[in-house]
C-alpha positions, 0 to 999 in steps of 0.5 A, a space after each residue: 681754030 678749035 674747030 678745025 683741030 678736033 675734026 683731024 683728031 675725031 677723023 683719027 680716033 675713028 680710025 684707031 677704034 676702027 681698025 681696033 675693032 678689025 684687029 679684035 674680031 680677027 683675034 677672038 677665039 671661035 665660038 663654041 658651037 654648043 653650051 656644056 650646060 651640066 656635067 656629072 660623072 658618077 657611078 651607076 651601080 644597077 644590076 650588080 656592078 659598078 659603072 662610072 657614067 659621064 652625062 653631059 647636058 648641052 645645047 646647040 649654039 649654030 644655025 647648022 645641023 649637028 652630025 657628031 660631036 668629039 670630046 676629051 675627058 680629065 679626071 681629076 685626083 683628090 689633088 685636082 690634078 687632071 688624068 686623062 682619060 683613055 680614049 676620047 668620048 664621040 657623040 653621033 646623032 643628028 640634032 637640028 638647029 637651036 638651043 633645045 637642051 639635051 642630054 648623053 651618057 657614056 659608060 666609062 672603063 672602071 679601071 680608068 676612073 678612080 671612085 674617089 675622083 674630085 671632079 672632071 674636066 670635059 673639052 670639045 675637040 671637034 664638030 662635024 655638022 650634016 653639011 660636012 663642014 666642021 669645027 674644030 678646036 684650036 688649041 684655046 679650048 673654049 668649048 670646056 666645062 670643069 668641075 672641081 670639087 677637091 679641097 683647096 
């Protein structure tokens, strides 16, 4: 008698677990198309002016070809709190398939970065790849890399 019980029970566990699995993989957020591996924003301050630079390092995580990348920009106060940068800050160059480490800096406006900021919060919004699909953010931001140095 024992069993015949634990079949029906077995046969129903399998049945929970698996329409789990479907509930879960339909519900996970999409996966970030490149890692954001360092993140630096600083002030250049050759050839006589000061200029705040954001370099970002990164590696594509597709099997497709990169054609631009879309990114927005917080910078953070002495508080930590967030300031959105003016515009958002694009990348357009082709990177092939694979997980080589790469590296971009953008020039920033002066008067949109203050010198005393704590820390930076860079999001990607879009991906367009050579084969004119894209990937875009929607709304979880999984693709964000924060630094944050202000005091807590």
């Amino acid at each position: 008698m024992r069993v015949g019980l634990s079949l029906p029970i077995v046969t129903i566990l399998l049945g929970v677990l698996a329409s789990g699995a479907v509930a879960q993989s339909i519900t996970l957020p999409p996966k970030c198309p490149i890692s954001l591996n360092r993140l630096d924003l600083r002030y250049n301050h050759a050839g006589g002016q000061s200029i705040p630079q954001l370099k970002l390092a990164f590696a594509s995580q597709t099997e497709k070809t990169l054609a631009s990348m879309t990114f927005a920009l917080s910078v953070l106060d002495a508080q930590g709190n967030p300031h959105p940068y003016t515009e958002n800050l694009t990348f357009r160059r082709e990177i092939p398939p694979g997980n080589q480490q790469r590296s971009h800096t953008w020039n920033l406006d002066p008067a949109s970065v203050d010198m005393h900021h704590a820390g930076e919060n860079l999001t990607l919004l879009e991906v367009e790849f050579a084969d004119g699909t894209s990937w875009k953010d929607d709304g979880t931001l999984t693709c964000t890399l924060l630094v944050d140095f202000h005091a807590k």
